[in-house]
N, C-alpha and C positions, 0 to 999 in steps of 0.2 A: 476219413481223415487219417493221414499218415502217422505212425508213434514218434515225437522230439527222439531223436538222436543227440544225446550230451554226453560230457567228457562225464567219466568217473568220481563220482566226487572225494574229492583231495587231491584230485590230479595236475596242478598247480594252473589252470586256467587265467585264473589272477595274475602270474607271472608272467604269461605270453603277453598277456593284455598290457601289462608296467611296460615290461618290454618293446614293446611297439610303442607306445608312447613316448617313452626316453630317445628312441633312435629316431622319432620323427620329431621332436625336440631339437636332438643335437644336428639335423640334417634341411628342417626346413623352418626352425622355431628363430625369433629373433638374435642376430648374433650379439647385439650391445644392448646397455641398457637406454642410453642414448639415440634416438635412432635418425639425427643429426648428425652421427660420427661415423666420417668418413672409413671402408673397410680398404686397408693398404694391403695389395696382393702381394704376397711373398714373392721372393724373385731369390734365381741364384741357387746358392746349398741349400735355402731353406726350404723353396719349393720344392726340390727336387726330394728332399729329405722327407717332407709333407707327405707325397705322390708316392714314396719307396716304403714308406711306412704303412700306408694307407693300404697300399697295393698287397705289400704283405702279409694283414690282418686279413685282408677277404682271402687270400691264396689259403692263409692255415683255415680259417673258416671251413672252406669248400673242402679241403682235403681231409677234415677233422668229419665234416659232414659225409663226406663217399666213405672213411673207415668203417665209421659206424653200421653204415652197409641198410638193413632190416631192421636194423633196431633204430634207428632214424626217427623220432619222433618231435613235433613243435612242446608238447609239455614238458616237464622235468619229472616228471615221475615213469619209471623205464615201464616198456609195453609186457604185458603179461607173459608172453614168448621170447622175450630180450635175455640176447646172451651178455656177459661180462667181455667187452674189448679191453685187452690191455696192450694191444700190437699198435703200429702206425704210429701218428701223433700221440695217443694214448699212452704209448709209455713214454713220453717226455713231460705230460701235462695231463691230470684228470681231466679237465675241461678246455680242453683245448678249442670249439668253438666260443666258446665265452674270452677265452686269451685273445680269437683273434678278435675278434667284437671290439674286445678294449683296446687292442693295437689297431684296429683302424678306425677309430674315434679318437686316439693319441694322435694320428696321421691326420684326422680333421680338424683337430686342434690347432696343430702345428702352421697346417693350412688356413687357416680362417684367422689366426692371431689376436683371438679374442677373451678377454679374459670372462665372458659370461660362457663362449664353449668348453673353456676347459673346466668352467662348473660344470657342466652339462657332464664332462667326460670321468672327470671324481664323483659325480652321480652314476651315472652307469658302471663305474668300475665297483663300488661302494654294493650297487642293486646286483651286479653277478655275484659279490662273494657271500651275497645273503641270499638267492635265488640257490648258489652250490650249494651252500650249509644245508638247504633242506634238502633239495635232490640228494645228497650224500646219506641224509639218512634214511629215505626210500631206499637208495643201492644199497647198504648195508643189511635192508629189512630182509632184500632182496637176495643178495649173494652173499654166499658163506665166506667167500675170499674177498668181498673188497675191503674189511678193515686191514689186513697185509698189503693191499694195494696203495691201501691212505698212506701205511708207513712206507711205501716205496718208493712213490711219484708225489710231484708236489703236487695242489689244487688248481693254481689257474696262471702262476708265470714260473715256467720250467725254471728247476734249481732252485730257486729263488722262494715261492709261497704258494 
């Protein structure tokens, strides 16, 4: 019999797991509470706005994800060999695939016009700045330079927070 292979423990397992529920939630979960009420498709600037936004979120995603390069991992607790990125998206935003997360769940919002997704969507925004706050103090544990880096770049929407 083969030895179980698990995550490390503290290694935020629990995280991925919220996580994958919240975005299959906000992706295939009821959009009203009603569900006699008709879903009117957005038309016009608002689709398009819907589509640009949505599209934009998975772009920083993917690009936030190729930065990281090796140190690439699904948990939040950095890989034993992880170097400190602060090139790329990285320096506009500590968490930049968690920004785009929340920008393409803003763009499903937008799209869906429902006001039970855009709970969905202040829940997932709500669950990355408390999924960062831990991962941040794994990095910290970790690198000697990321508290200079907190005071550099903001945590998860560039300029801004």
């Amino acid at each position: 019999m083969a030895p179980k292979t698990q995550a490390p423990q503290g290694s935020g397992v629990g995280f991925v797991v919220v996580q994958a529920i919240l975005l299959g939630i906000l992706f295939f979960g009821p959009t009203h509470l009603n569900p006699d009420t008709s879903i009117e498709v957005p038309k016009g600037l608002l689709l398009w706005c819907g589509y640009g936004i949505f599209t934009l979120g998975t772009v920083i995603a993917l690009i936030a994800a190729v930065n990281l390069g090796k140190n690439l991992t699904p948990l939040p607790r950095p890989k034993q060999n992880a170097e400190l990125i602060q090139s790329g998206l990285y320096c506009l935003v500590r968490h930049p695939i968690y920004f785009g997360v929340i920008l393409l769940s803003i763009g499903w919002g937008v799209l869906q016009q429902s006001a039970l997704v855009w709970l969905y969507v202040i829940v997932i925004a709500i669950f990355f700045d408390i999924k960062s706050r831990k991962e941040e103090r794994w990095l910290v544990e970790r690198f000697s330079t990321y508290a200079d880096y907190q005071g550099r770049v903001r945590k998860l929407i560039p300029w801004v927070y």
